[in-house]
C-alpha positions in Angstrom: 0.0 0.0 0.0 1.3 3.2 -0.5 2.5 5.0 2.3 1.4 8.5 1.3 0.4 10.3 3.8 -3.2 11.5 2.8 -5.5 14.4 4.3 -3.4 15.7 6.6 -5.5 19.0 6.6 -6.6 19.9 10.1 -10.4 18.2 9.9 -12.1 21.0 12.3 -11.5 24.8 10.6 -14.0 25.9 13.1 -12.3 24.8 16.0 -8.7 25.0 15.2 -6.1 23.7 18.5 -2.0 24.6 17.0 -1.4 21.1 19.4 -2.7 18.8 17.5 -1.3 15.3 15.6 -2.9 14.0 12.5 -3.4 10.1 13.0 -4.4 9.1 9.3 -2.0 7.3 7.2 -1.3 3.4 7.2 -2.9 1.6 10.1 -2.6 -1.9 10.7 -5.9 -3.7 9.7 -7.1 -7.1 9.5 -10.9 -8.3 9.3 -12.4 -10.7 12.2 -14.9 -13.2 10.1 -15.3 -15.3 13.3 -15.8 -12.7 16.1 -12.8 -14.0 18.0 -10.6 -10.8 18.2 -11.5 -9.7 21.6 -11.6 -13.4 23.3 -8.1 -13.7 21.9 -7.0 -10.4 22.7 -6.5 -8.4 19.7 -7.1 -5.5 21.8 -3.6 -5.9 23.9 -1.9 -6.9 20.4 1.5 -5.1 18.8 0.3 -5.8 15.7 -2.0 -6.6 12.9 -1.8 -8.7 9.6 -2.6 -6.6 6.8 -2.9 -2.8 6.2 -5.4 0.2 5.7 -5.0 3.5 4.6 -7.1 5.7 7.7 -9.9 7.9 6.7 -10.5 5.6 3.6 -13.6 3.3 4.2 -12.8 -0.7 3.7 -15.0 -0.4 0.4 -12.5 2.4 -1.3 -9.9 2.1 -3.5 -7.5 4.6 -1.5 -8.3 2.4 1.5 -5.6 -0.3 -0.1 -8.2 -2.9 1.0 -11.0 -1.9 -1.8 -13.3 -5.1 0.3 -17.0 -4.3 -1.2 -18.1 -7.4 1.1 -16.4 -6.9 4.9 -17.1 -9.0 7.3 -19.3 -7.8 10.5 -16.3 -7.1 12.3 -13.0 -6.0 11.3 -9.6 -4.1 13.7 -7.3 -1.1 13.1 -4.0 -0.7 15.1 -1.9 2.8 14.8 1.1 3.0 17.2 2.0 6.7 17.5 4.3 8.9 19.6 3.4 11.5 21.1 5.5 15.0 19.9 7.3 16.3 22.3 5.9 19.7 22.6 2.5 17.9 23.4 3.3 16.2 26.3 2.3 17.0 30.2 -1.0 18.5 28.4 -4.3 16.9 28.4 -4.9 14.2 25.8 -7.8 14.3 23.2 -8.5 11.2 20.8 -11.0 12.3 18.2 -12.8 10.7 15.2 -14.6 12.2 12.5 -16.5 9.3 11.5 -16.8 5.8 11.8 -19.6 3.5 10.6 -21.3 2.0 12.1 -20.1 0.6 16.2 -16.7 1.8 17.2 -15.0 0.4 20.5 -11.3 1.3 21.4 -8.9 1.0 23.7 -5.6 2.5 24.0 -2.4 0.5 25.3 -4.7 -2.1 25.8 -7.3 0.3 28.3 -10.7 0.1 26.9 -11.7 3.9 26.7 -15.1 3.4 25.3 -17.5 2.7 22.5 -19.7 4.8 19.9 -22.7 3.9 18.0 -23.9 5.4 14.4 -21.3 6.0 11.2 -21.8 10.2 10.6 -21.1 11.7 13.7 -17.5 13.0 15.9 -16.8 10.7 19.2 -13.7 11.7 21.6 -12.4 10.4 24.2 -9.5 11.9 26.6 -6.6 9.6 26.8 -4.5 11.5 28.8 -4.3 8.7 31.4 -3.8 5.5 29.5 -0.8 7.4 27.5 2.6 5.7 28.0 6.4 7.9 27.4 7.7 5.7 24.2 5.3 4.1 21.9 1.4 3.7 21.9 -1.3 1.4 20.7 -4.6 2.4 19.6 -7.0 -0.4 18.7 -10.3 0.3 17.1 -13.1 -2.5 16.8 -15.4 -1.4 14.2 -18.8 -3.4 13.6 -21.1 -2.8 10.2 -23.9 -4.8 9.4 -27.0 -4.7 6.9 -29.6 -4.0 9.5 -32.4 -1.7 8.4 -32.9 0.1 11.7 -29.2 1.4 11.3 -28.9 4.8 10.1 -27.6 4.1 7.2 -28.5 6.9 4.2 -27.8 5.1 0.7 -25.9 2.3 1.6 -27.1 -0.6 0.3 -29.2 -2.9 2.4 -29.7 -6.2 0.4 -26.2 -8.2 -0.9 -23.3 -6.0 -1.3 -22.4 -5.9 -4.4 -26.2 -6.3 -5.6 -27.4 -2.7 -7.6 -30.4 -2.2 -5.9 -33.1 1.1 -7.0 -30.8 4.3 -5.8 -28.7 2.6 -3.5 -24.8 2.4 -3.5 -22.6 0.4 -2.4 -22.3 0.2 2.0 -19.3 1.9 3.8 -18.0 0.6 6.5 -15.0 1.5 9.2 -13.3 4.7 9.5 -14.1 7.7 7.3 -13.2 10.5 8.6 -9.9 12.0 10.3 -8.3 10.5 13.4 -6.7 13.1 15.0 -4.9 14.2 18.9 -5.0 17.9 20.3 -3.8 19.0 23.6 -4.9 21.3 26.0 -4.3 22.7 29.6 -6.2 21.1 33.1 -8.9 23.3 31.5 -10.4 23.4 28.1 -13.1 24.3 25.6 -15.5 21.6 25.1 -17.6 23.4 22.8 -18.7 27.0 21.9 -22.0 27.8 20.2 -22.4 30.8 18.3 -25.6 32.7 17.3 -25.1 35.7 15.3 -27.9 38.2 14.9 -28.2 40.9 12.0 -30.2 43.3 13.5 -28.8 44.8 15.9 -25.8 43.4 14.8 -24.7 41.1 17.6 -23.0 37.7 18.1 -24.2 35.4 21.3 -21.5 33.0 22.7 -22.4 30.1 24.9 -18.8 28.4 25.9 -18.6 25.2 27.8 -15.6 24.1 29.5 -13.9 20.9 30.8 -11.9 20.9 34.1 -12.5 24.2 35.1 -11.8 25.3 38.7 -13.5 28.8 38.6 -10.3 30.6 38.5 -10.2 30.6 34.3 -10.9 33.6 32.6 -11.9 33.5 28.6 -10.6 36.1 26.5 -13.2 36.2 23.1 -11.5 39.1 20.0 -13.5 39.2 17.3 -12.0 40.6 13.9 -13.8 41.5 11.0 -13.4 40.2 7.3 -11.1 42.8 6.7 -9.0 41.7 9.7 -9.9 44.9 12.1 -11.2 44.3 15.8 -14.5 44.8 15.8 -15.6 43.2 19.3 -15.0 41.2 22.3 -15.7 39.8 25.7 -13.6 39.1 28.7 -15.9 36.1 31.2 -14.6 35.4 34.1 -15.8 32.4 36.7 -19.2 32.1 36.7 -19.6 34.1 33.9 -18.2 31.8 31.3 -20.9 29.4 31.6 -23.2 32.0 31.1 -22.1 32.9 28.1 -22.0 36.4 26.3 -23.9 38.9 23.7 -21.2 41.1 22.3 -22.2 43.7 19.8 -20.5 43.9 16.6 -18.9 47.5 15.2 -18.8 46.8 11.8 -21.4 44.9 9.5 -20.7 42.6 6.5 -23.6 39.8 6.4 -22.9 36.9 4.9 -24.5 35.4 1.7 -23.3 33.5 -1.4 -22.2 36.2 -3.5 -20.5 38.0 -0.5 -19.5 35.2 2.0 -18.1 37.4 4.6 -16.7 35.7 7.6 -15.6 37.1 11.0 -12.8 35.6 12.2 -12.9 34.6 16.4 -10.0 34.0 18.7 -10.9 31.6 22.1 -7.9 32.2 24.7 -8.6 30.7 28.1 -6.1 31.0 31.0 -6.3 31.1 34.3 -3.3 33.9 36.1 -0.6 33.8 33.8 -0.8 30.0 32.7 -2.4 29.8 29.3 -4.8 26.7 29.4 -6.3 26.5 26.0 -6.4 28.7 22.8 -9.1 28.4 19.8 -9.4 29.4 16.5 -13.1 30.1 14.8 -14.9 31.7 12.4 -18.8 32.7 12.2 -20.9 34.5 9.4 -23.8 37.3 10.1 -27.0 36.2 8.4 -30.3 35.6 8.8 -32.5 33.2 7.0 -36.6 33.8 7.4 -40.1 33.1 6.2 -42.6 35.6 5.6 -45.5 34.6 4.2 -45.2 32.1 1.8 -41.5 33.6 0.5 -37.9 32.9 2.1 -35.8 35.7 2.7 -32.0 35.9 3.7 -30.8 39.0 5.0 -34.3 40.8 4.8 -33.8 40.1 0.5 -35.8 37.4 -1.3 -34.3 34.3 -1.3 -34.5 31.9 -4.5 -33.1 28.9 -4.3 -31.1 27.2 -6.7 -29.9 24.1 -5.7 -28.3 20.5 -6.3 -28.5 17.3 -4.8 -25.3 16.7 -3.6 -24.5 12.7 -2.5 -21.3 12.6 -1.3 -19.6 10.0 -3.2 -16.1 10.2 -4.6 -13.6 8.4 -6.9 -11.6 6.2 -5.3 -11.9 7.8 -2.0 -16.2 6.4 -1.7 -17.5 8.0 1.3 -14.0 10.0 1.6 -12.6 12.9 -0.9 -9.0 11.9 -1.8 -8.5 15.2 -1.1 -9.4 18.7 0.4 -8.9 20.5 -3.3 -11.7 17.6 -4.4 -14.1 19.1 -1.7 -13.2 22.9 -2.9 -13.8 22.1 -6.7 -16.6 19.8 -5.6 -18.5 23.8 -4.0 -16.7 25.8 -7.1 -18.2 23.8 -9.9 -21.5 24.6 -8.5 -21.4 28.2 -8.4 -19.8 28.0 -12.2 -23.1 26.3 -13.2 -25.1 29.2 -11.1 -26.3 27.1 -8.4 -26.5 28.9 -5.0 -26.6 25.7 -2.9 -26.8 22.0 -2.3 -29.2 20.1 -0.8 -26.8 17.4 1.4 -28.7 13.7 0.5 -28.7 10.9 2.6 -25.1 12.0 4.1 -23.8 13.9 6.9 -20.6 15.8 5.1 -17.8 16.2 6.6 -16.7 19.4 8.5 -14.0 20.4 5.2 -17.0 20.6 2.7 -19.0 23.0 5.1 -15.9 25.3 5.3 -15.6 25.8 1.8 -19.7 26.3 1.8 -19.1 29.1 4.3 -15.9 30.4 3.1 -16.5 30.4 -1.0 -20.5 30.9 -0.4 -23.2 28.4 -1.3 -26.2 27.4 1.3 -26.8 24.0 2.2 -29.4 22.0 3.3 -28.3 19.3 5.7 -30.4 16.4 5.8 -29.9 13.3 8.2 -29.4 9.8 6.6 -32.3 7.1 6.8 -33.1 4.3 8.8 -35.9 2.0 7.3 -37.2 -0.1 9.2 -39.6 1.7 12.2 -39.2 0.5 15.9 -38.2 1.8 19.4 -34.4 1.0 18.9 -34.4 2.7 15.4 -35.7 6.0 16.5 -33.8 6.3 19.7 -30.3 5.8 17.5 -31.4 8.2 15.0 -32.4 10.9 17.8 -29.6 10.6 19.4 -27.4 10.8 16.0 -29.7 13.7 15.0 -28.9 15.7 18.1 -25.1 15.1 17.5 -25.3 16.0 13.9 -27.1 19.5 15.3 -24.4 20.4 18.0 -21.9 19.1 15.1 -23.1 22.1 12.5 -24.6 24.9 14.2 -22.3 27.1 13.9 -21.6 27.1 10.2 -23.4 29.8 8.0 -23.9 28.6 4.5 -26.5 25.9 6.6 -29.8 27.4 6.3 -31.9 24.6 6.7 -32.3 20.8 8.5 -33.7 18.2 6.7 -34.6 15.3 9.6 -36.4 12.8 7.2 -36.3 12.1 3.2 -39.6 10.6 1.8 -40.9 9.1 4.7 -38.0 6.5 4.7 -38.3 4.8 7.9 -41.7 6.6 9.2 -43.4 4.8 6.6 -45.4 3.8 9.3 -47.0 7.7 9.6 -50.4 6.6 7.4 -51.5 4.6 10.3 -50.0 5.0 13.3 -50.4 8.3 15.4 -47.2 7.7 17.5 -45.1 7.6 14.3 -46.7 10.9 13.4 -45.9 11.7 17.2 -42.3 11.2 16.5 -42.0 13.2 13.3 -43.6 16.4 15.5 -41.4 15.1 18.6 -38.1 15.7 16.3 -39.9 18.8 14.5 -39.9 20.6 18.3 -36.9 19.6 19.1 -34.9 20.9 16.3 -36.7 24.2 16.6 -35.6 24.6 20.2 -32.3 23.7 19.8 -32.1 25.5 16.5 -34.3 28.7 16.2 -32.4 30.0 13.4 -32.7 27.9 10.7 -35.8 26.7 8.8 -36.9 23.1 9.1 -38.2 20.4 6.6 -39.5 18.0 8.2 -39.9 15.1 5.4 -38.5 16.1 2.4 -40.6 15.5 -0.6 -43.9 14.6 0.6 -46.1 13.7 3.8 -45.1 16.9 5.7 -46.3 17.0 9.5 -44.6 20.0 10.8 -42.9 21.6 8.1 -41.6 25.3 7.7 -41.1 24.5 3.9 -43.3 22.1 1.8 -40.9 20.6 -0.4 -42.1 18.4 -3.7 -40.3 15.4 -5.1 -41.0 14.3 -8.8 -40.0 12.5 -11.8 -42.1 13.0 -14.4 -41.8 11.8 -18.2 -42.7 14.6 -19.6 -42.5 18.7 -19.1 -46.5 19.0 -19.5 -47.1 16.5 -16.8 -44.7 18.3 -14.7 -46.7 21.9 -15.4 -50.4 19.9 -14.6 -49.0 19.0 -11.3 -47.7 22.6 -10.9 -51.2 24.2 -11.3 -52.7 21.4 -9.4 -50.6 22.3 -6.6 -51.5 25.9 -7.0 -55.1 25.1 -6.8 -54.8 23.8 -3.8 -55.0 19.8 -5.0 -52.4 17.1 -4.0 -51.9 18.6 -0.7 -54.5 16.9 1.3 -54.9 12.8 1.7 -58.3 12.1 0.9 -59.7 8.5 1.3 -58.4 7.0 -1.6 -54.8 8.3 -1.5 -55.0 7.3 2.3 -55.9 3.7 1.7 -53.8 3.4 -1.1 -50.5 4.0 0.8 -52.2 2.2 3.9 -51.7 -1.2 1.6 -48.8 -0.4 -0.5 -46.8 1.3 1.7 -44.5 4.0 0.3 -45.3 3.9 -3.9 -45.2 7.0 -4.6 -47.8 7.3 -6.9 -50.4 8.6 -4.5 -48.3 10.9 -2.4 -49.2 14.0 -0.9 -47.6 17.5 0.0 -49.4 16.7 3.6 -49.4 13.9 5.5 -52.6 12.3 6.6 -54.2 14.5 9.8 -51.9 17.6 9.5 -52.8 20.3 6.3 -51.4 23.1 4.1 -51.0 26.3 5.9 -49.1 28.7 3.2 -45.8 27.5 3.9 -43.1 28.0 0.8 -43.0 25.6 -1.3 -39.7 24.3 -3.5 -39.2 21.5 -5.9 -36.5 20.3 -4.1 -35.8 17.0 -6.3 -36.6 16.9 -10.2 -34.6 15.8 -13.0 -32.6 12.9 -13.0 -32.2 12.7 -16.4 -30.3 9.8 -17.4 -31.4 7.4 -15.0 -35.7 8.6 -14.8 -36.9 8.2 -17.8 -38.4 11.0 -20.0 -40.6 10.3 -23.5 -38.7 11.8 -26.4 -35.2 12.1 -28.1 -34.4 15.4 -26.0 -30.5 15.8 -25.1 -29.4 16.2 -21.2 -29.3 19.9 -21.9 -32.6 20.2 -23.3 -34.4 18.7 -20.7 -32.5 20.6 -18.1 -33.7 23.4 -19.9 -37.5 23.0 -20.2 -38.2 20.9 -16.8 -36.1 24.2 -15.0 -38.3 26.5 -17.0 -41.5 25.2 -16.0 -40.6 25.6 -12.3 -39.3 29.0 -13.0 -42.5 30.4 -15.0 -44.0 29.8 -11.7 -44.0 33.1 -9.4 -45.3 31.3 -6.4 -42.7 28.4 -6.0 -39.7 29.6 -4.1 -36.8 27.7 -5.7 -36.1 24.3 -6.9 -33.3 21.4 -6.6 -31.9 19.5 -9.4 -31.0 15.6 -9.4 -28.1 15.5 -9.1 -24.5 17.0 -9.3 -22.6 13.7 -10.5 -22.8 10.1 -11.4 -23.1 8.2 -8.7 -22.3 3.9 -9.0 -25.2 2.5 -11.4 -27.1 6.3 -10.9 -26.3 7.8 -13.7 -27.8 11.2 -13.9 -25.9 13.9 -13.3 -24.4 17.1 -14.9 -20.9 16.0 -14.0 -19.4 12.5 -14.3 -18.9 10.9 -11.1 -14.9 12.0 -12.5 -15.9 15.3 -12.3 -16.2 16.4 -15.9 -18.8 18.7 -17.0 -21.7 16.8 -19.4 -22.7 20.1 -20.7 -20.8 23.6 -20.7 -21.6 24.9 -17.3 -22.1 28.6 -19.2 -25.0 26.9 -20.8 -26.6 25.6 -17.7 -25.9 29.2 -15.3 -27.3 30.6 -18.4 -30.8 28.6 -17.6 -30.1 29.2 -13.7 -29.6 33.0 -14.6 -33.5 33.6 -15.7 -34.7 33.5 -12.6 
C-alpha cells in the first residue's frame, strides 16, 4: 500500500487547536470473520496482519483494502508517539467518522465505544498514555440492519445494484486526530449571530474548570480589524455572552463574509487552551409564503449533492476535491446544495461558508420503524445539530427524506408523534434555521413544503404545478390514504401533507426533479434540453420559491448527473448558469 500520507489537513477549521497530531495514514488492519478478536486479545496486540490506509472506508480504493463485502467485524492498530511539545498537556483522541459501532482501547485500556457512522466521538486519553510508543486499537462493527442509520448504503447483498442505492461503507471515514490542551479546556462554543442589531451570542462550555479561568473572546472583522469582544470570568463563562459587533458585512453566497474569532482561556498567567473560529452574520426567514436571507428574497437554486467520490467512496482523496466539488456549482449558477442521505464532513461546510453556497443538511435514513431505530437516530440527529450549528452557509435541517423509515406515519399516530417530537426539538435547539420535516412529501410539521417528482414529460410536470397551486395534492383524501395504507411508500399517491396535519401557506420548492439519465423522459431530447424546459416550467411559476436539481454527478449505477462521477462537465456549465440565470 502506498504509504502517502493522505488528508493531513486539520479536519475542524472551526475549532482549530495549534497542538494537534494528525493520525491518518497506514494503520494496521485485518478483518475478524469469526468474532474471536477480543476473546483472543486483539485489543492488547502489537500488531495486525494486513494494512489500511485511515480515513478511507474498507469499500474504497484509497483504502488499499477496496473489500465491497467486509465481514461484520474488522480491527485497526496505529502505534504513534506523542510529539514532544504535546506532552504534560491533556490528551484528546477524536474521530470524524466511523460507521457504524466503534470500540477502542488505547495500550490495551478500553476507553469506550460509539454507535452510528456520521457523527465525531472523543475520548480523553490522557491517562492511558505511555512515554515511548502507543497502541490504539479500534473494533469497528457494520452490518446490513435496516434500523441502522444508514443513508444510501445498500441494504440487500453488497455488491447487488439495488433502485438508488450504492454500495455500503464501513469502518473509519473521517480523520483521526490528537489535540492538547491545559487542566482546563473548551468543550464546545455555540455561536448565534444576529443581523439586527448586529450582535453575536456566545455560549462556551468548559472541561476541568476550577472557577479561576478567565476566557478572552476578539472578534475581527473580514477585513481583519477588531471589531468586538468579551472578557468572562468564573461564573460568567458558563453563562455565556452577547457582544455587539462595530462593523457589519452579512454573509450570503455572492459576499460570504466571515468574522474571524480567537478563544484564549487562561487562568493567572498559565495559558490553558487557545481556539481558533470563524462565524458569518446572516439571517434566513419566512414571511409569508417567500424565504428571505438578509431581509432580501431568497431563490433557491440548488443541487442534490451525495457525497460520493472516486476512489476515496464516502471519503474525498483530497481537500482540493471538496473545494472544486463547491466551485463547480457556483460555475453552473447554483447557489446551494441540498446534502442527500449523508452527513458531510466538516471540510465541505468550510468551503460552503468560506467560498459561499447554502446548504441544506439532511440526516441519513433508517428504514425499518421501531423503538431502537428512533432512539439511535435521535440521538445521532442531536449530534449532527451540536456538530453544524455554527456554520453559516446551513440554512436549513432536513430530519427525514420521503418518509424513509416513518413509513409507518399513514397509520400510526405515534409515528406521526415522533415526526412532530423531532420537529420541536430541532426548533428549540435551533431557532435559526428553517426546518423540513420530510422532504418530498407527507409533511407533518414543516416550515417548507418541499415536492419530489420525476415526471416523463414537461407537461405532466406543469399539470401538477397548477394542481398544486389550486390547492389539490396537498390533502390525503380516502383513496390516496388507503392506497399508501396497503402499498406502503409507492409513490404514486403521495401528498404535500401527510394524513391529519394540512397546508397552511408555507413555501414551497421543488426540491428534487430531473434525473435525467437514470428517470426516464418520453422523447429524443438531449441532457441539456431537458434541463432546460423541466427548470423552465418551475421557474415560470411566481409562487414556488426555488427548486433542486437531481443531481450534481454520477453516482455507481445512478447515472444522472451534470458531472461525471470524475468530475467532468456533461454540458458547458455557461449553458446551464445561463438557464439558472433567468430566474
Amino acid at each position: 500500500m502506498d504509504p502517502v500520507l493522505y488528508r493531513s489537513e486539520h479536519p475542524r477549521p472551526d475549532f482549530k487547536r495549534e497542538d494537534w497530531l494528525n493520525l491518518n495514514g497506514p494503520w494496521d488492519f485485518c478483518f475478524d470473520p469469526r468474532g474471536v478478536g477480543e476473546k483472543e486479545g486483539w485489543p492488547k496486540r502489537r500488531e495486525l496482519s494486513g494494512k489500511i490506509n485511515v480515513p478511507f472506508a474498507i469499500e474504497a480504493e484509497l483504502s488499499g483494502v477496496g473489500c465491497c463485502s467486509p465481514p461484520r467485524l474488522a480491527w485497526y492498530l496505529r502505534r504513534f508517539q506523542l510529539p514532544e511539545k504535546m506532552r504534560g498537556q491533556r490528551i484528546f483522541l477524536h474521530f470524524g467518522a466511523v460507521d457504524y459501532r466503534a470500540r477502542c482501547w488505547l495500550n490495551g485500556n478500553y476507553l469506550g465505544e460509539h454507535r452510528g457512522g456520521y457523527t465525531p466521538f472523543s475520548f480523553e486519553i490522557t491517562g492511558q498514555l505511555q512515554p515511548w510508543e502507543n497502541f490504539l486499537t479500534v473494533q469497528v462493527e457494520d452490518s446490513l440492519s435496516l434500523q441502522q442509520v444508514r443513508g444510501k448504503q445498500n441494504f440487500l447483498k453488497r455488491k447487488k445494484k439495488f433502485l438508488v442505492h450504492y454500495t455500503p461503507v464501513t469502518g473509519i471515514w473521517q480523520t483521526v486526530w490528537l489535540e492538547g490542551t491545559g487542566r482546563a479546556m473548551l468543550r464546545s462554543v455555540r455561536v448565534t449571530p444576529q443581523l439586527q442589531p448586529p450582535s453575536v451570542t456566545f455560549a462556551p462550555v468548559l472541561d476541568g474548570a476550577r472557577g479561576d479561568e478567565i476566557l478572552q473572546i476578539e472578534i475581527f472583522d473580514p477585513l481583519g480589524s477588531p471589531c468586538g469582544g468579551a472578557s468572562l470570568a468564573g461564573e460568567e463563562i458558563s453563562a455565556g455572552a452577547v457582544v455587539p459587533l462595530k462593523g457589519v458585512f452579512p454573509w450570503s453566497p455572492e459576499q460570504p463574509h466571515l468574522y474571524r474569532v480567537v478563544y484564549t482561556l487562561s487562568a493567572g498567567a498559565e495559558l490553558l487552551d487557545r481556539v481558533e473560529s470563524y462565524f458569518g452574520l446572516r439571517e434566513i426567514s419566512i414571511k409569508g409564503s417567500r424565504i428571505f436571507l438578509n431581509g432580501k428574497p431568497l431563490y433557491q437554486k440548488l443541487l442534490l449533492n451525495q457525497g460520493y467520490f472516486p476512489r476515496g467512496h464516502y471519503t474525498a482523496p483530497d481537500d482540493q476535491t471538496l473545494r472544486r466539488d463547491v466551485e463547480m456549482v457556483k460555475e453552473m449558477g447554483f447557489n446551494g446544495v441540498r446534502m442527500h442521505q449523508k452527513v458531510e464532513e466538516k471540510r465541505f461546510l468550510y468551503w460552503c461558508d468560506t467560498l459561499g453556497l447554502l446548504v441544506w443538511g439532511e440526516m441519513p435514513s433508517f428504514y425499518w420503524p421501531s423503538r431502537r431505530a428512533r432512539a439511535a437516530f435521535f440521538r445521532q440527529w442531536r449530534e449532527m445539530l451540536e456538530r453544524d450549528c455554527n456554520h453559516p452557509c446551513l440554512i436549513a435541517w432536513v430530519p427525514f427524506n420521503e418518509s424513509w423509515g416513518i413509513f409507518d406515519l399513514f397509520w400510526r399516530k405515534s409515528a406521526r408523534r415522533f415526526v412532530r417530537d423531532v420537529a420541536a426539538f430541532t426548533r428549540s435547539f435551533d431557532p435559526t434555521r428553517l426546518l423540513v420535516d420530510n422532504s418530498g412529501c407527507d409533511h407533518v410539521d414543516t416550515d417548507i413544503a418541499d415536492v419530489h417528482h420525476y415526471l416523463s414529460t414537461v407537461e405532466r410536470s406543469r399539470r401538477l404545478y397548477r394542481e398544486l397551486k389550486q390547492g389539490r395534492r396537498m390533502k390525503y383524501g380516502l383513496f390516496s390514504y388507503l392506497f399508501n395504507l396497503i402499498f406502503g411508500t409507492v409513490a404514486i399517491h403521495k401528498r404535500v401533507m401527510a394524513p391529519g396535519s394540512a397546508y397552511a401557506g408555507q413555501p414551497i420548492i421543488i426540491s428534487e426533479y430531473g434525473g435525467f439519465g437514470f428517470y426516464r423522459t418520453r422523447g429524443n431530447k438531449g441532457l441539456a434540453e431537458n434541463f432546460d424546459q423541466y427548470t423552465a416550467a418551475i421557474q415560470e411559476e411566481d409562487w414556488i420559491c426555488g427548486y433542486c436539481y437531481t443531481q450534481q454527478y454520477d453516482v455507481e449505477h445512478e447515472q444522472n448527473g451534470l458531472l461525471t462521477f470524475d468530475r467532468a462537465y456533461k454540458i458547458a456549465p455557461e449553458v446551464i448558469a445561463a438557464v439558472n440565470s433567468r430566474k
